[in-house]
DOLOPA-999641 format. One record per residue (C-alpha): z, x, y; chain; residue number from 1; residue in one letter. Coordinates in Angstrom, 1 decimal. Example, Ala and Ser with C-alpha at 12.3 -4.5 7.8 and 13.67 -1.06 7.14 Angstrom:
2
       up     east    north   chain     n   res
      7.8     12.3     -4.5       A     1     a
      7.1     13.7     -1.1       A     2     s
END
This chain:
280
       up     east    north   chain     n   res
    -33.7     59.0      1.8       A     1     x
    -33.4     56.0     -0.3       A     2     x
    -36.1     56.3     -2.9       A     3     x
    -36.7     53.6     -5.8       A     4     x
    -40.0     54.6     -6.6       A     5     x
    -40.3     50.2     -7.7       A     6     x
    -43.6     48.8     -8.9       A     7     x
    -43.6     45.2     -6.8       A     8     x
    -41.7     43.3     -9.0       A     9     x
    -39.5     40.6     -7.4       A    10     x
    -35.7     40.6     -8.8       A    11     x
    -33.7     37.8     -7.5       A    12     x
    -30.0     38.1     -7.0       A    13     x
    -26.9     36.4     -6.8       A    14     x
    -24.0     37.7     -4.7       A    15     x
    -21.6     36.0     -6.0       A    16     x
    -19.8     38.7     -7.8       A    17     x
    -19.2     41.2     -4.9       A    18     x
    -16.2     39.5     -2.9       A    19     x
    -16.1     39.9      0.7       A    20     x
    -12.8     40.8      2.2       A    21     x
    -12.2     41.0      5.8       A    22     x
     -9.3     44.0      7.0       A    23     x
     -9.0     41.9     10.2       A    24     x
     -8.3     38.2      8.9       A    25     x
    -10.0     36.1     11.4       A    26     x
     -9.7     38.2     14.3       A    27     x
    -12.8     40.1     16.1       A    28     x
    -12.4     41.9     19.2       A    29     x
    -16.5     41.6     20.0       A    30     x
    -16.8     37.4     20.0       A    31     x
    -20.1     37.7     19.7       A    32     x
    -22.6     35.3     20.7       A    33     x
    -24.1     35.1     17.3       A    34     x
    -21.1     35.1     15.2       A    35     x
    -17.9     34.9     16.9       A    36     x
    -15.8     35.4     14.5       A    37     x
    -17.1     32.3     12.6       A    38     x
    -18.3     34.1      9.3       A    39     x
    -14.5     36.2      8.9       A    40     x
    -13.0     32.7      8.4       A    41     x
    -15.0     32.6      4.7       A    42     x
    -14.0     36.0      3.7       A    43     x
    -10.9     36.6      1.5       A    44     x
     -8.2     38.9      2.4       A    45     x
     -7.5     41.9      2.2       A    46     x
     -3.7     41.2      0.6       A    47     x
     -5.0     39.5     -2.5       A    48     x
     -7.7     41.8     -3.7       A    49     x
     -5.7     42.3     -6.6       A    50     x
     -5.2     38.5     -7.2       A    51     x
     -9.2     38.8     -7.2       A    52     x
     -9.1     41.3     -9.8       A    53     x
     -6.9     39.3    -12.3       A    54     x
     -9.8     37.0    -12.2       A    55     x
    -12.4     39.2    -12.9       A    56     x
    -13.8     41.0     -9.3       A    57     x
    -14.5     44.4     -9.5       A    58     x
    -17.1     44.9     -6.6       A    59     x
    -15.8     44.2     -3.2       A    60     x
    -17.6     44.1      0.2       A    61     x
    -15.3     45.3      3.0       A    62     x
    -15.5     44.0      6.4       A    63     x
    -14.0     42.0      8.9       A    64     x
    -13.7     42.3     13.0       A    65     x
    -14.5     45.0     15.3       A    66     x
    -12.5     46.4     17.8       A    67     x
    -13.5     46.7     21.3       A    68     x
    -15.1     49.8     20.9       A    69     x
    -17.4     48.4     17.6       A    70     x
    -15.6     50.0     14.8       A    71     x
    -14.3     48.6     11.9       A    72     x
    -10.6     49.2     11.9       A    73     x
    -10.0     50.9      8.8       A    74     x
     -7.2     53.5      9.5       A    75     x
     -3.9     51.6      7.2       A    76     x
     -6.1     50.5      4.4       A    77     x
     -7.9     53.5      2.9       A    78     x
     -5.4     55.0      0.9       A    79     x
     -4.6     51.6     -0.6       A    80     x
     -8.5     50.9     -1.2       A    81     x
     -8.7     54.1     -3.2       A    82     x
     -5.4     54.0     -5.2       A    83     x
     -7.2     50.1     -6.4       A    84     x
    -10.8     51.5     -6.7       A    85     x
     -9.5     54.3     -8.9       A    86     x
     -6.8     51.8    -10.9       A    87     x
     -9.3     48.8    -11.7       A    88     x
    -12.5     51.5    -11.6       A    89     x
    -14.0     49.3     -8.3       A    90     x
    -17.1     49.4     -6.6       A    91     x
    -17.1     49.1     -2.3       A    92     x
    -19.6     48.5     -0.2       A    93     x
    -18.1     49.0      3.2       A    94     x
    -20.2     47.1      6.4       A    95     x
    -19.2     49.4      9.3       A    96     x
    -20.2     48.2     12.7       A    97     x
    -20.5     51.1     15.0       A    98     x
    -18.2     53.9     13.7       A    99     x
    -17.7     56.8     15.5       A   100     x
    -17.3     58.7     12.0       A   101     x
    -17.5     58.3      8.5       A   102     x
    -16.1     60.8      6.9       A   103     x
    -13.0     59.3      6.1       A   104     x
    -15.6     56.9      3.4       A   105     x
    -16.2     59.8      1.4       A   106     x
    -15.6     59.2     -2.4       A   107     x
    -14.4     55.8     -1.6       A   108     x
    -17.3     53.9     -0.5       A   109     x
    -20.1     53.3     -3.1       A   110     x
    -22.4     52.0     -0.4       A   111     x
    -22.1     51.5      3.1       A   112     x
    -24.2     48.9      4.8       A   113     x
    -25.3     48.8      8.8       A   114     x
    -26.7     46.8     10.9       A   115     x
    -29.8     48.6     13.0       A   116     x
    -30.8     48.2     16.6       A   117     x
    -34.0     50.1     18.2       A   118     x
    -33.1     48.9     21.4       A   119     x
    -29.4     50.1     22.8       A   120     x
    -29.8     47.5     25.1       A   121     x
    -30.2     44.8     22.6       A   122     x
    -27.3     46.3     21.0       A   123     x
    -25.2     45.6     24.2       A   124     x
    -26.3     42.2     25.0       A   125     x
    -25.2     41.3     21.2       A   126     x
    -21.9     43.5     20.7       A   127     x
    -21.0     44.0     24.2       A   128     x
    -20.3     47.5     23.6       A   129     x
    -22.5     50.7     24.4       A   130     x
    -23.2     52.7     21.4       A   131     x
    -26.4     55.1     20.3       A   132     x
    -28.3     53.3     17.8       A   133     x
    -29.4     57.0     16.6       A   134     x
    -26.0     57.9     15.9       A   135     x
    -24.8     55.6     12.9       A   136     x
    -28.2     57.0     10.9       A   137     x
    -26.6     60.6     12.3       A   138     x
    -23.9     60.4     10.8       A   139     x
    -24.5     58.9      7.7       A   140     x
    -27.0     62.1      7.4       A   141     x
    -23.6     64.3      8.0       A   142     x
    -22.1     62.3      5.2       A   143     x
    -24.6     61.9      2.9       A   144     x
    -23.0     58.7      2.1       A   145     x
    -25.6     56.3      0.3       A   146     x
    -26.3     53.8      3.0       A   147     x
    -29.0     50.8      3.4       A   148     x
    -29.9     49.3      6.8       A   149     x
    -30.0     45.8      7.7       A   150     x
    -31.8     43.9     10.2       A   151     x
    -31.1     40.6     11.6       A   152     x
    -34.8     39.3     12.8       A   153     x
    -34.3     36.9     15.5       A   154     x
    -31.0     37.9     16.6       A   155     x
    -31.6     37.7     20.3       A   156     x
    -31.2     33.8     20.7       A   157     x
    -34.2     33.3     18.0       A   158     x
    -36.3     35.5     19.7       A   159     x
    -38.4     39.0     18.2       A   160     x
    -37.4     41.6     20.0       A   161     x
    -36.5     44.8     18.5       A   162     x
    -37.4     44.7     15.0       A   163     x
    -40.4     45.8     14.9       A   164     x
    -39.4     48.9     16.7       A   165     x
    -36.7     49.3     13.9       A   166     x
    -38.8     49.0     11.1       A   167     x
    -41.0     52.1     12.2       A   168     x
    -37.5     54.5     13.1       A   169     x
    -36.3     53.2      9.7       A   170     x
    -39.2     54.0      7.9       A   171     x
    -38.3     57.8      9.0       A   172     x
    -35.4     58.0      6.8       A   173     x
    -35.3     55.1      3.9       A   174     x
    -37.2     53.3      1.5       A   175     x
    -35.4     50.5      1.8       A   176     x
    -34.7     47.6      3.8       A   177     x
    -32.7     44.5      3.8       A   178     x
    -34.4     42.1      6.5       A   179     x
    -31.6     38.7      7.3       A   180     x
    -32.9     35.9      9.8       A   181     x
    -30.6     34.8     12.5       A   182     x
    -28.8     31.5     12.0       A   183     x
    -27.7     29.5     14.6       A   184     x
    -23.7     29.2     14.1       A   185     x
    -22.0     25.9     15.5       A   186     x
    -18.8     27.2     18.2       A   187     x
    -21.3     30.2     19.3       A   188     x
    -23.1     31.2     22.2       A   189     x
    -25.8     31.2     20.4       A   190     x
    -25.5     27.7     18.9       A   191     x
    -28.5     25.7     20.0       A   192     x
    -30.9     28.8     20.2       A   193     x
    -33.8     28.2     17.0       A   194     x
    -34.0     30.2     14.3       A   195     x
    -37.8     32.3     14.9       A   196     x
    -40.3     31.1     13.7       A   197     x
    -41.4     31.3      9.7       A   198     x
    -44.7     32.5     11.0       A   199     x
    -43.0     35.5     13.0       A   200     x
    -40.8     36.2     10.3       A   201     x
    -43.3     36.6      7.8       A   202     x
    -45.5     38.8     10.3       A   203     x
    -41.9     41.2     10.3       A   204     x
    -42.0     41.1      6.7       A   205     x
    -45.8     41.7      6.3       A   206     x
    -45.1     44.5      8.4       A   207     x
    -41.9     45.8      6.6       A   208     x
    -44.1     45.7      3.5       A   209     x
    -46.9     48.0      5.1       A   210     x
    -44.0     50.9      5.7       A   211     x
    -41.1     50.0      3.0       A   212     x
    -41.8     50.3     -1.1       A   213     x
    -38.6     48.1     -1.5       A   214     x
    -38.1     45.0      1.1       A   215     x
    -35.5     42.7      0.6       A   216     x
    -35.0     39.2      1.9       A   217     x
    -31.3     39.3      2.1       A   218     x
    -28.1     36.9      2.0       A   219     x
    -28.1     35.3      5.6       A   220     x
    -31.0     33.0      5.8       A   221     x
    -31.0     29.5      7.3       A   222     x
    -30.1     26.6      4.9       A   223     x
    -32.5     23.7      4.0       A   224     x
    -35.7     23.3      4.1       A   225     x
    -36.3     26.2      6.4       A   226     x
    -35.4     28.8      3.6       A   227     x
    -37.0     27.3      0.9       A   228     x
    -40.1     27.7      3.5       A   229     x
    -39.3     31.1      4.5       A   230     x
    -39.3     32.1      0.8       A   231     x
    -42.4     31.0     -0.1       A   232     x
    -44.0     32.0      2.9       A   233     x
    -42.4     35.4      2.2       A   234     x
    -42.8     36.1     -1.6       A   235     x
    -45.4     38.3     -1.4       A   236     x
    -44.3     40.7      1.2       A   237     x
    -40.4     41.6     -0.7       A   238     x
    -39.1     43.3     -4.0       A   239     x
    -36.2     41.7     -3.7       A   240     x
    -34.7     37.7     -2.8       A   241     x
    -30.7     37.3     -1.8       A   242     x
    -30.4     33.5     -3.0       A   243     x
    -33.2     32.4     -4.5       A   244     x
    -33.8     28.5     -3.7       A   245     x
    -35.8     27.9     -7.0       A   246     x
    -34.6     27.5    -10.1       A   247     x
    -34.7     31.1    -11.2       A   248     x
    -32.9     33.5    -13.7       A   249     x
    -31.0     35.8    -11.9       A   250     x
    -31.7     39.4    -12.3       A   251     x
    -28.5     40.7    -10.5       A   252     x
    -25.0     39.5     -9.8       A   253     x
    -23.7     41.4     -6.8       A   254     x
    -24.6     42.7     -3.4       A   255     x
    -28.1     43.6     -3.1       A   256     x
    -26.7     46.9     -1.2       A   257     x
    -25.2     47.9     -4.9       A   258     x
    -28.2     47.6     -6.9       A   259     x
    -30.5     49.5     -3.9       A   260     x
    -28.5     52.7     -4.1       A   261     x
    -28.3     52.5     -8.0       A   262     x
    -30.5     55.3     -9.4       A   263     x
    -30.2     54.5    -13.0       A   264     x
    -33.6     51.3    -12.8       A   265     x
    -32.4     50.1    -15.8       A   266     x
    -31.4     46.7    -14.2       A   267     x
    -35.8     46.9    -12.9       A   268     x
    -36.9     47.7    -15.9       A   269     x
    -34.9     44.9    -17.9       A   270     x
    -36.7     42.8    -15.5       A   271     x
    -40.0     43.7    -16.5       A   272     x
    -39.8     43.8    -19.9       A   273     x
    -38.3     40.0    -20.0       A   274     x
    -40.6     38.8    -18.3       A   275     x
    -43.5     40.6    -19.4       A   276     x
    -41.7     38.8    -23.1       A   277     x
    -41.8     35.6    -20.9       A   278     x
    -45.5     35.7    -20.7       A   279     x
    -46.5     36.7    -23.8       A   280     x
END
């Protein structure tokens, strides 16, 4: 079990230094109605992740399409991702889709990141593929590789559907939890449906916040005025904002997943003893 032991102080972070490289280019097997391959076509590839080290990288986010079964396609690049991670001393978080095992990630990944469903049959209508929801958390257990779950609220067209019922399964084996809100993606299925409602999102939040000590508003949020709404509305329910909308000093430069699995709270307590400067 994750287990940061935080005292609610909110860190705001900046991705920007952990690089996301697809494995798959554009291509995803899935076409989902909420993505369809449109987010692969902004990652960086997987050939040039040691051009991306020249200019100063050194935490990467792997990813990329699924095949038609859910699972990242990962068998060809391993060896190659471990002979760079132990070269340029790199840090991976690997996002996994629906594996149907993980051991292959041990020693290489530094964090793996999934995406959690309550309902199976949520899962299908989304991925088109049938898979346990129960088993990724199984076999992550087998693993004991450090892993934090993500949930997209609103995923089904806008709608709240499952999340709730992930937030209390969740509960049962972290501390942690990144919460994303849908966003409608032009060339999807999914195109025209509304992001939820701020009101609903903040209730999932509210409710994270009753079961979670660290809740994290994470990187996919809708642009404009809607996220600098869902952040306010939000701010007192989360440890943790992806892209902060106000002028801020960032806390973190990196996936969020990095710093969550981190055990030294160095980073934390830096926080609070600046700003605790700040008001004096």
């Amino acid at each position: 079990m994750i287990s940061l032991n935080l005292v609610m102080e909110l860190i705001f972070i900046n991705p920007e230094k952990t690089l996301p490289i697809t494995l798959t280019g554009n291509f995803c097997a899935l076409n989902c109605p909420h993505c369809a391959g449109h987010y692969l076509r902004s990652m960086k590839s997987f050939d040039r992740i040691e051009d991306y080290v020249a200019a100063g990288y050194k935490s990467f986010l792997i990813s990329g399409g699924l095949n038609n079964v859910g699972e990242l396609p990962l068998d060809g690049y391993l060896n190659r991702l471990a002979e760079m991670k132990q070269k340029y001393n790199l840090k991976y978080n690997f996002h996994i889709g629906f594996p149907s095992r993980l051991d292959s990630l041990a020693g290489l990944a530094d964090v793996v990141s999934f995406d959690f469903f309550a309902s199976r049959q949520i899962l299908r209508n989304i991925y088109r593929i049938d898979y346990d929801p129960m088993k990724l958390i199984e076999l992550l257990k087998q693993t004991d590789l450090p892993s934090v779950p993500h949930i997209t609220i609103g995923i089904s067209c806008g709608n709240i559907s499952h999340e709730y019922s992930a937030l209390r399964i969740l509960r049962n084996h972290y501390d942690a939890v990144v919460l994303n809100v849908f966003v409608p993606t032009p060339g999807t299925l999914y195109e025209k449906c509304p992001p939820p409602s701020i009101d609903d999102v903040a209730k999932v939040f509210a409710f994270a916040r009753s079961l979670f000590k660290t809740v994290v508003l994470g990187c996919m949020q809708p642009r404009g005025e809607y996220r600098k709404k869902l952040q306010q509305t939000i701010y007192d329910y989360v440890n943790v904002i992806v892209k902060p909308v106000e002028k801020v000093s960032v806390d973190y430069q990196g996936c969020c997943a990095f710093l969550l699995v981190n055990k030294n709270l160095e980073v934390f307590n830096n926080v609070r003893q600046r700003r605790n400067a700040e008001v004096e």
